[in-house]
C-alpha positions as protocol buffer text, in pm:
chain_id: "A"
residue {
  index: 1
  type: UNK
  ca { x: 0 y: 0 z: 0 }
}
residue {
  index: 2
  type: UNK
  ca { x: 115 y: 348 z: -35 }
}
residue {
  index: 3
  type: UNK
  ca { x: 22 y: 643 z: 180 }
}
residue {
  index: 4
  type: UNK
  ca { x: -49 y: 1015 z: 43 }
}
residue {
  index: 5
  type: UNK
  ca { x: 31 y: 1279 z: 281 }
}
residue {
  index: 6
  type: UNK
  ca { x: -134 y: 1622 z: 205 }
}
residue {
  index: 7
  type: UNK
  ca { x: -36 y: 1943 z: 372 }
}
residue {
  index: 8
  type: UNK
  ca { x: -212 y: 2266 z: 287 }
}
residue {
  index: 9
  type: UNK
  ca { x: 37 y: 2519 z: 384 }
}
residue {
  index: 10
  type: UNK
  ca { x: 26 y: 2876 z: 442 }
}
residue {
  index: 11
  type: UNK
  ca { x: 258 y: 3125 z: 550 }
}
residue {
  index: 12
  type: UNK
  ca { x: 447 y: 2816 z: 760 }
}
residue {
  index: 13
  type: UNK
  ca { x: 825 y: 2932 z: 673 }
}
residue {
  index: 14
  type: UNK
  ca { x: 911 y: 2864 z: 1068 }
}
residue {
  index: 15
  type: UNK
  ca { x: 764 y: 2566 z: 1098 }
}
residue {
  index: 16
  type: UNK
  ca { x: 718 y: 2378 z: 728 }
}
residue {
  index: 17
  type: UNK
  ca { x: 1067 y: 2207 z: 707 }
}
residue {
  index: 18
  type: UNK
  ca { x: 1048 y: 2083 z: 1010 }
}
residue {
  index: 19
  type: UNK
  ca { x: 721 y: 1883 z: 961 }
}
residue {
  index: 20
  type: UNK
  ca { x: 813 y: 1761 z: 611 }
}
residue {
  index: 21
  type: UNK
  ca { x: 1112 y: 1577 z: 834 }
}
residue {
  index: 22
  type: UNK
  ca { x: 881 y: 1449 z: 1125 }
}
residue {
  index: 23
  type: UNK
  ca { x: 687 y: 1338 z: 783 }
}
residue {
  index: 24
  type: UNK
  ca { x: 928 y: 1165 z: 658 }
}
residue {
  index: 25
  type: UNK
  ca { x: 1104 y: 1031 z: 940 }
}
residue {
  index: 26
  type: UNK
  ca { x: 762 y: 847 z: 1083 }
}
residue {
  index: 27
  type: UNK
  ca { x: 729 y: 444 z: 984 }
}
residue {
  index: 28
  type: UNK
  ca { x: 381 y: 392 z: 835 }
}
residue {
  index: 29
  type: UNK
  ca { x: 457 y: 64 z: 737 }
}
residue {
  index: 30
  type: UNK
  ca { x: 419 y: 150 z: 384 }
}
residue {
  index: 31
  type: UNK
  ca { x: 550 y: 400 z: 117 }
}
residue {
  index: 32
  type: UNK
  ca { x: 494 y: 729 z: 151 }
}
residue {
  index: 33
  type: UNK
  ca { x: 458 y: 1048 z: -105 }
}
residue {
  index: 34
  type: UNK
  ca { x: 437 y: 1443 z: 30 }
}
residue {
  index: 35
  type: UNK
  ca { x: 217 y: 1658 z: -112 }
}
residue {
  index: 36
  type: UNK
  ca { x: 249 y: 2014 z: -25 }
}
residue {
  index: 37
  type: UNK
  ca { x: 8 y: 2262 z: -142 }
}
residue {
  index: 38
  type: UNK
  ca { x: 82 y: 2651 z: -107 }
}
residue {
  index: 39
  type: UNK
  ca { x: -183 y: 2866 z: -72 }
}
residue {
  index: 40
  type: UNK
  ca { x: -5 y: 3176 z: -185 }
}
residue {
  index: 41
  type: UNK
  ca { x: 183 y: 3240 z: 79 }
}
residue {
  index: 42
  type: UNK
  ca { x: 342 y: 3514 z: 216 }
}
residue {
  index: 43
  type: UNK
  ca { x: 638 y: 3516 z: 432 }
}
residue {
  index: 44
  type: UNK
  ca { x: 874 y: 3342 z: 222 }
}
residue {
  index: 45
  type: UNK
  ca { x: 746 y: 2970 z: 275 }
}
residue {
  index: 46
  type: UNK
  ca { x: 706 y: 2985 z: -93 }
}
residue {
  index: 47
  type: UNK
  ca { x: 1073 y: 2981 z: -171 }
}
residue {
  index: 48
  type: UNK
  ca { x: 1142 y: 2730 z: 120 }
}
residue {
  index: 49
  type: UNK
  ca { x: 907 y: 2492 z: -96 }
}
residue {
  index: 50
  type: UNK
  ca { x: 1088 y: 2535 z: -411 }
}
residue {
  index: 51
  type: UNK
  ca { x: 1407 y: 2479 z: -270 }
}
residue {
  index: 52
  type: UNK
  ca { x: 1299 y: 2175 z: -100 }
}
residue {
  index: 53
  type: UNK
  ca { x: 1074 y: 2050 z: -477 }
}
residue {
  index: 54
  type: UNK
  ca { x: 1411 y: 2101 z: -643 }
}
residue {
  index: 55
  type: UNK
  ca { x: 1609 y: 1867 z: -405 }
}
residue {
  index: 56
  type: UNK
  ca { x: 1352 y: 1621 z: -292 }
}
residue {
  index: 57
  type: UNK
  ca { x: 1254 y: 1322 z: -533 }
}
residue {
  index: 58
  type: UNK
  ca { x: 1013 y: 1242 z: -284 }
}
residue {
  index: 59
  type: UNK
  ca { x: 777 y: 1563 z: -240 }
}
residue {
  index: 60
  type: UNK
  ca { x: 535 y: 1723 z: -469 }
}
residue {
  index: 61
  type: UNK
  ca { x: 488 y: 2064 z: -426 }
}
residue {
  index: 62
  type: UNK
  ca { x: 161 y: 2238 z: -538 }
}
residue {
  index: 63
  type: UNK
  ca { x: 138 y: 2602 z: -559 }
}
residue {
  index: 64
  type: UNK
  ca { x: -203 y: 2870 z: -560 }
}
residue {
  index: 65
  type: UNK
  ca { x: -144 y: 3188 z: -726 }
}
residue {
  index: 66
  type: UNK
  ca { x: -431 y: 3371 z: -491 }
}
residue {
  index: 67
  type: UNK
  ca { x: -472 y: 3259 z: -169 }
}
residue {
  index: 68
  type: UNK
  ca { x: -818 y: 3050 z: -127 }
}
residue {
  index: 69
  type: UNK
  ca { x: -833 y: 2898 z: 207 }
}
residue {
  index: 70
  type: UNK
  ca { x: -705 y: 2515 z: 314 }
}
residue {
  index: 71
  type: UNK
  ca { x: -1069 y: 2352 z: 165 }
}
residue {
  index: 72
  type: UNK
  ca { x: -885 y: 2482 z: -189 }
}
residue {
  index: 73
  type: UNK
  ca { x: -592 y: 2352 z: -99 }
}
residue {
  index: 74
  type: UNK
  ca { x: -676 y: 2039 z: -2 }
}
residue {
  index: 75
  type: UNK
  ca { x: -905 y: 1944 z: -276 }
}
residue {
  index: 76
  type: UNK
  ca { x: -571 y: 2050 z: -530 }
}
residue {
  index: 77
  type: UNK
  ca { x: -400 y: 1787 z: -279 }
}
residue {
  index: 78
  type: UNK
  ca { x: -658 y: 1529 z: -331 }
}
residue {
  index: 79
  type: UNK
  ca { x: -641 y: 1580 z: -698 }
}
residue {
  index: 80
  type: UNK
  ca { x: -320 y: 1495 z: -674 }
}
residue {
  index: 81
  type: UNK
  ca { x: -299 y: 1226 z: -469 }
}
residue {
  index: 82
  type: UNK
  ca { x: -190 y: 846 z: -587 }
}
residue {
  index: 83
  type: UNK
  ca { x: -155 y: 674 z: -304 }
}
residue {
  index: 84
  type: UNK
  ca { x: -383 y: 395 z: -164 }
}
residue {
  index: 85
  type: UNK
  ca { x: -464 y: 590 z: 146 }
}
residue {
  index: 86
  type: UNK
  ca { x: -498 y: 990 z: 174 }
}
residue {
  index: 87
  type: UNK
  ca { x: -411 y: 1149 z: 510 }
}
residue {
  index: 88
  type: UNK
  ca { x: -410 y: 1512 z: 589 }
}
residue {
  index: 89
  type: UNK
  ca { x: -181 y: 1726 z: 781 }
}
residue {
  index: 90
  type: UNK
  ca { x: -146 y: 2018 z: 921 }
}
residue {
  index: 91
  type: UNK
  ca { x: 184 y: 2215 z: 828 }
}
residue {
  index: 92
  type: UNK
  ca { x: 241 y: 2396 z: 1172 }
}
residue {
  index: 93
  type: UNK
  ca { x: 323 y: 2111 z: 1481 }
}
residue {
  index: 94
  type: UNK
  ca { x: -23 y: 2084 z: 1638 }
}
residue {
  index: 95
  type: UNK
  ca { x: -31 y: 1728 z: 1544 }
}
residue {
  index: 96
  type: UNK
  ca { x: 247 y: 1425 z: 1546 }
}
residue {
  index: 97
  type: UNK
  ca { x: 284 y: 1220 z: 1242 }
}
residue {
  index: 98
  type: UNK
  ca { x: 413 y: 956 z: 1478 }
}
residue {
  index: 99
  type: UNK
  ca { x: 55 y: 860 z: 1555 }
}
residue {
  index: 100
  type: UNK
  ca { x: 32 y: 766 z: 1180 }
}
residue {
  index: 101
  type: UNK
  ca { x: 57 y: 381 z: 1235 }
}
residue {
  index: 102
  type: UNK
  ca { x: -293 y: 465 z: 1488 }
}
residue {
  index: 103
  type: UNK
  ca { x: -440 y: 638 z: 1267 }
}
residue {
  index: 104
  type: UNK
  ca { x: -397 y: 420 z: 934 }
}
residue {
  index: 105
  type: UNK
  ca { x: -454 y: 73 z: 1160 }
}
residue {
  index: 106
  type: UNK
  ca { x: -867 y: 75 z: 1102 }
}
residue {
  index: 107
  type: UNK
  ca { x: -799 y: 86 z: 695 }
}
residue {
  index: 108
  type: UNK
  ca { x: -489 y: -137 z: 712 }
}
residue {
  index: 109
  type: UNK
  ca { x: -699 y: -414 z: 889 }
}
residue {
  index: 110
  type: UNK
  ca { x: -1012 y: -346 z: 625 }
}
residue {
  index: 111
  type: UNK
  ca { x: -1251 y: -210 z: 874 }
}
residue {
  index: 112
  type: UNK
  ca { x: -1286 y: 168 z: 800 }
}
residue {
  index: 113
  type: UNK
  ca { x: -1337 y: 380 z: 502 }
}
residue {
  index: 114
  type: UNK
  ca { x: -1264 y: 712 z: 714 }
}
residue {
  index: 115
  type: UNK
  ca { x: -1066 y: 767 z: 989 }
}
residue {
  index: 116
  type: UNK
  ca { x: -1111 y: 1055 z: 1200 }
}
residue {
  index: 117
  type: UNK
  ca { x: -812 y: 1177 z: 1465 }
}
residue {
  index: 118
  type: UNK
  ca { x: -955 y: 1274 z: 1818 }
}
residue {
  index: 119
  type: UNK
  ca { x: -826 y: 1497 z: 2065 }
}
residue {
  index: 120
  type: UNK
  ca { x: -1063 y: 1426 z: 2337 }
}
residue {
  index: 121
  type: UNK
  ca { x: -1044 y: 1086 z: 2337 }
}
residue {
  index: 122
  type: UNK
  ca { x: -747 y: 1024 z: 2616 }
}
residue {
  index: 123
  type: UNK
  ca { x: -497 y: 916 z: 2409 }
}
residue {
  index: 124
  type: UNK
  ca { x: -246 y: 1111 z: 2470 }
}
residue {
  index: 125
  type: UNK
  ca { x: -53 y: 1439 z: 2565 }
}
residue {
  index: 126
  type: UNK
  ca { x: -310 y: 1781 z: 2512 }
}
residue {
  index: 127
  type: UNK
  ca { x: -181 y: 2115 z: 2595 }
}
residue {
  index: 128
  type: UNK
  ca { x: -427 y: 2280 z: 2765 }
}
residue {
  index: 129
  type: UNK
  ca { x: -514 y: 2622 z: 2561 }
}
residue {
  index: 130
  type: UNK
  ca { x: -801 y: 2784 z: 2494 }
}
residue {
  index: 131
  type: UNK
  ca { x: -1167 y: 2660 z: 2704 }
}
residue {
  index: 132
  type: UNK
  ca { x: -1375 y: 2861 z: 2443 }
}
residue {
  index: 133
  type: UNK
  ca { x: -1183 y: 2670 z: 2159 }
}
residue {
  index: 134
  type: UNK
  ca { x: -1325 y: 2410 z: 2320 }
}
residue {
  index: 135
  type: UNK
  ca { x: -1674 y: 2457 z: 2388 }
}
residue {
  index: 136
  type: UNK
  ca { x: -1709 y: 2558 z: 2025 }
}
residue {
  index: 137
  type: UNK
  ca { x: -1564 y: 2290 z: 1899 }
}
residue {
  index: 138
  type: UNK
  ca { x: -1775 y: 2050 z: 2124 }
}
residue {
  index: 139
  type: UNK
  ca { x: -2090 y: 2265 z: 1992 }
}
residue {
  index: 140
  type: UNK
  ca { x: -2016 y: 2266 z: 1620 }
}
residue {
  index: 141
  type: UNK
  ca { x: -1950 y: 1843 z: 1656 }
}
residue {
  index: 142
  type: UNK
  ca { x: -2264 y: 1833 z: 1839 }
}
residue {
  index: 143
  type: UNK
  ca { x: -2462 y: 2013 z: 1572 }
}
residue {
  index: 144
  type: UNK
  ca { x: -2286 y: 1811 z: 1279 }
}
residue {
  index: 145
  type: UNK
  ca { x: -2346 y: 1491 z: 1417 }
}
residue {
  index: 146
  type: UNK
  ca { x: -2772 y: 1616 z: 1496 }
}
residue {
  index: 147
  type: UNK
  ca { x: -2731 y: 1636 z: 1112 }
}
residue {
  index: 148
  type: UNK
  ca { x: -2510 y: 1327 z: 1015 }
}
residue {
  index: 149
  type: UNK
  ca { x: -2618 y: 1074 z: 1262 }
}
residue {
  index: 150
  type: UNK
  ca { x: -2310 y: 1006 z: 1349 }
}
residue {
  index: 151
  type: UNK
  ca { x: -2121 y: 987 z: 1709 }
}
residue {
  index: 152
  type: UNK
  ca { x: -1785 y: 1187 z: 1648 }
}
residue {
  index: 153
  type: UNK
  ca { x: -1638 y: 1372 z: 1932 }
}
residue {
  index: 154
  type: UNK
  ca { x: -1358 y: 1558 z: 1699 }
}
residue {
  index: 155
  type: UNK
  ca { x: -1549 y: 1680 z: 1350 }
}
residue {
  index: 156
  type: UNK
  ca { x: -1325 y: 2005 z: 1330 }
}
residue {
  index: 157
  type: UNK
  ca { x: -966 y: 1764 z: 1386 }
}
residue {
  index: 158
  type: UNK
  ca { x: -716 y: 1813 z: 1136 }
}
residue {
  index: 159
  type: UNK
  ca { x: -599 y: 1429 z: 1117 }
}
residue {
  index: 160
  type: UNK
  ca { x: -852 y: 1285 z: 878 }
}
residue {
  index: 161
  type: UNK
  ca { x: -774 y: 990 z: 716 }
}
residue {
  index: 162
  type: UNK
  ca { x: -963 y: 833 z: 374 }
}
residue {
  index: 163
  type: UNK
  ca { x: -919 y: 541 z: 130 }
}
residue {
  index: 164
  type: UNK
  ca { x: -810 y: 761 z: -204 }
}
residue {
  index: 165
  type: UNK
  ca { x: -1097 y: 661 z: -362 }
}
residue {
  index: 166
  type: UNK
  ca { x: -1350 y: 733 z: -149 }
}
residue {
  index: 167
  type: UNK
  ca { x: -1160 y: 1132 z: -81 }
}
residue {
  index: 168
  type: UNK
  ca { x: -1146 y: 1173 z: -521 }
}
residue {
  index: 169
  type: UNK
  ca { x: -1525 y: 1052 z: -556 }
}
residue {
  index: 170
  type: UNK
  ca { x: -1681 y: 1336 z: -365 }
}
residue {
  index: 171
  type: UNK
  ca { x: -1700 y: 1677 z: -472 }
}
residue {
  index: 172
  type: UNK
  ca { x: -1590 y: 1928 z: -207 }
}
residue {
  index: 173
  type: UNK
  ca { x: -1687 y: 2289 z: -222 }
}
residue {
  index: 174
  type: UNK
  ca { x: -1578 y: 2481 z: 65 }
}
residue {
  index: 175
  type: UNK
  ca { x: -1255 y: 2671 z: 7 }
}
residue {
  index: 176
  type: UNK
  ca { x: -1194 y: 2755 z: 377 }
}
residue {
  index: 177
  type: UNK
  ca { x: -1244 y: 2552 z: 743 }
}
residue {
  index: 178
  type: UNK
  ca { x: -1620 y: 2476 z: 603 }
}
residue {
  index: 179
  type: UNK
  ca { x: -1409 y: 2196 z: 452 }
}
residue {
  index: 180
  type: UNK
  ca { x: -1447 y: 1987 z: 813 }
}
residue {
  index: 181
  type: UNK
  ca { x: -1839 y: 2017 z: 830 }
}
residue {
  index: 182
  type: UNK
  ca { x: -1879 y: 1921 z: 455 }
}
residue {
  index: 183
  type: UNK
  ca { x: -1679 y: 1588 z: 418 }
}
residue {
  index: 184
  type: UNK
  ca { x: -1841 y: 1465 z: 723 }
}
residue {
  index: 185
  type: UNK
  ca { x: -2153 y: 1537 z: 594 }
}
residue {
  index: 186
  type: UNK
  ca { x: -2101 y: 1390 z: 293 }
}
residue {
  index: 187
  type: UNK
  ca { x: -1923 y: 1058 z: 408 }
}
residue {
  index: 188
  type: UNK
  ca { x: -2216 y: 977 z: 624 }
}
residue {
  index: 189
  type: UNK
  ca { x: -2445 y: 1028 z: 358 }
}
residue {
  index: 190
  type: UNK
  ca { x: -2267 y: 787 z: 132 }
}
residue {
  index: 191
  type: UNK
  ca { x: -2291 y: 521 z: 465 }
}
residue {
  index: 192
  type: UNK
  ca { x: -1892 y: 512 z: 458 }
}
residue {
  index: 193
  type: UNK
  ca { x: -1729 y: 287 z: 735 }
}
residue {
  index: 194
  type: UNK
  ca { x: -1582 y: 570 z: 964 }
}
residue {
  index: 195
  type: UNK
  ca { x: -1382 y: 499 z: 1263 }
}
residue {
  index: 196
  type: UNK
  ca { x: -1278 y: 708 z: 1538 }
}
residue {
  index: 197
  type: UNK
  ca { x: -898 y: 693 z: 1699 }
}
residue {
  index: 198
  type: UNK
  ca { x: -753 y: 929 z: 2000 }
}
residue {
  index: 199
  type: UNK
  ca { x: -431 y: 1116 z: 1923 }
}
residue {
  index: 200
  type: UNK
  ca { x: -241 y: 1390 z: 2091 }
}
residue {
  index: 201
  type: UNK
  ca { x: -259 y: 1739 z: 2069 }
}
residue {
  index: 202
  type: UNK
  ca { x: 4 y: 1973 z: 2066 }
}
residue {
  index: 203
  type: UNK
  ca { x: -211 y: 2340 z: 2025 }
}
residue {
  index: 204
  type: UNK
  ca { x: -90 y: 2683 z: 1867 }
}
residue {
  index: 205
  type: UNK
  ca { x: -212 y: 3003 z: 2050 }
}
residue {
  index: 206
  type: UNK
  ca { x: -232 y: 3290 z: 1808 }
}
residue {
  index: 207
  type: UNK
  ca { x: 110 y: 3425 z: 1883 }
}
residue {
  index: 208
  type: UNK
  ca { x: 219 y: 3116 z: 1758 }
}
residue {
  index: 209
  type: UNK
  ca { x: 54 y: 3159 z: 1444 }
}
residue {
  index: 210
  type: UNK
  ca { x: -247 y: 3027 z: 1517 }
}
residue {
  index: 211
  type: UNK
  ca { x: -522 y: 3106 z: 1252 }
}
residue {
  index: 212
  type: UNK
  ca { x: -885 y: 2938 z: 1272 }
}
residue {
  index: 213
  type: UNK
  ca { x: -1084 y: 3219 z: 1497 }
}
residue {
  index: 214
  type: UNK
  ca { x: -1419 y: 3316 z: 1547 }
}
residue {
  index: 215
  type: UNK
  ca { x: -1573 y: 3377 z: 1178 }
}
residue {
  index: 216
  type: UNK
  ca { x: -1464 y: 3038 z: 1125 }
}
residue {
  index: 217
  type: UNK
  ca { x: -1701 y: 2909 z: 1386 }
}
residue {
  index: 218
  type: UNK
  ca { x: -2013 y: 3161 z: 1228 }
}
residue {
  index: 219
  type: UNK
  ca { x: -1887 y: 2992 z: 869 }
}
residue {
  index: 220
  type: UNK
  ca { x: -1885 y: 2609 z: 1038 }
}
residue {
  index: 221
  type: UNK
  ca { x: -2229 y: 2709 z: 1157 }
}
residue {
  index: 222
  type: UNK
  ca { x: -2359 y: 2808 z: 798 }
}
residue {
  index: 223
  type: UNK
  ca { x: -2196 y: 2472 z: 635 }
}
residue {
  index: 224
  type: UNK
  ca { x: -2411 y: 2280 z: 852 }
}
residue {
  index: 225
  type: UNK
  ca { x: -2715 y: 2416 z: 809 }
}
residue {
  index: 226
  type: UNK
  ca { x: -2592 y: 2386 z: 448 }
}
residue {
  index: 227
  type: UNK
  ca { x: -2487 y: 2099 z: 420 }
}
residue {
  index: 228
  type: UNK
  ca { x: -2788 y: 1906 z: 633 }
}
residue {
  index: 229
  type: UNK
  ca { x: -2990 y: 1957 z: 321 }
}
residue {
  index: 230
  type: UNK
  ca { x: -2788 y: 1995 z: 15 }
}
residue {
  index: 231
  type: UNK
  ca { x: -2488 y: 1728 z: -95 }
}
């Protein structure tokens, strides 16, 4: 099997080598390609990524001439993608691609379609950051699953894993963070196998470079509304 890890990126320079290394350097017990998608940014990651396209057999490096959002830049990933298995990451260090072999387990052994990372599961280390992060995020997963019928406790998680096939059959829309509400609406209205796994979490606060914030949660509350009724 072969594993495709996408990585919308924008304005990462501090942080984007580093995570292409923890990428690489993880054992997912099977091959691996890196896709990195640039949504136009702006601080000089751009030239970081072409340096590291030019030297690095193993990478493909995506770029966006106007900056979209990470939906955008994810569905150029997925496009993309020819690996077996499509897993998404985030380019900053919230999340550890050592919990890879976790995450891919459920698909390796044939039982999922989807697998969905989870932050409140106890699995692991979670730095303790923002409580109103936190409500909303329980609120928007609450409202998504009233729609989807499904039992998540982590909707909005970056770590979403899908068989490729399944991730370059639907049609995505959403060029921002609407992206989370409308793949899980549409994978449980296709009755997709979806599995749950806890992982750790390792949060930004916004002098860190943080970015989602509060129109993002207004926007997540549109998409499901949205998305309850429309595919």
């Amino acid at each position: 099997m072969k594993l495709s890890v996408v990585i919308p990126v924008y304005n990462e320079a501090a942080t984007i080598s580093k995570i292409v290394d923890l990428v690489r350097s993880v054992d997912a017990g099977m091959e691996k390609e890196i896709l990195l998608v640039d949504d136009c940014s702006r601080d000089g990651t751009r030239d970081v990524l072409e340096k590291m396209g030019r030297e690095s057999a193993d990478l493909k490096v995506l770029f966006h001439e106007v900056n979209q959002g990470k939906g955008a830049a994810l569905r150029t990933g997925f496009a993309a993608a020819t690996g077996d298995v499509v897993l998404i990451q985030d380019a900053d260090l919230e999340y550890d691609p050592k919990e890879y072999p976790r995450l891919l387990q459920p698909i390796v052994d044939g039982h999922a379609d989807v697998v969905y990372g989870s932050r409140f599961l106890g699995g692991g280390a979670h730095r303790v950051v923002f409580y109103w992060h936190y409500l909303g995020n329980w609120l928007l997963t609450t409202l998504s699953n009233m729609t989807t019928n499904l039992n998540l406790t982590d909707m909005e998680v970056c770590y979403k894993v899908f068989k490729r096939e399944v991730i370059q059959g639907i049609p995505l829309k959403e060029n921002r963070f609407g992206f989370e509400v409308e793949i899980t609406a549409k994978i449980a209205r296709r009755k997709l196998k979806i599995y749950e796994v806890p992982i750790s979490y390792y949060g930004r606060d916004y002098s860190e470079g943080k970015k989602i914030g509060w129109k993002d949660g207004f926007s997540a509350l549109r998409c499901i509304v949205k998305y309850a009724f429309a595919d």
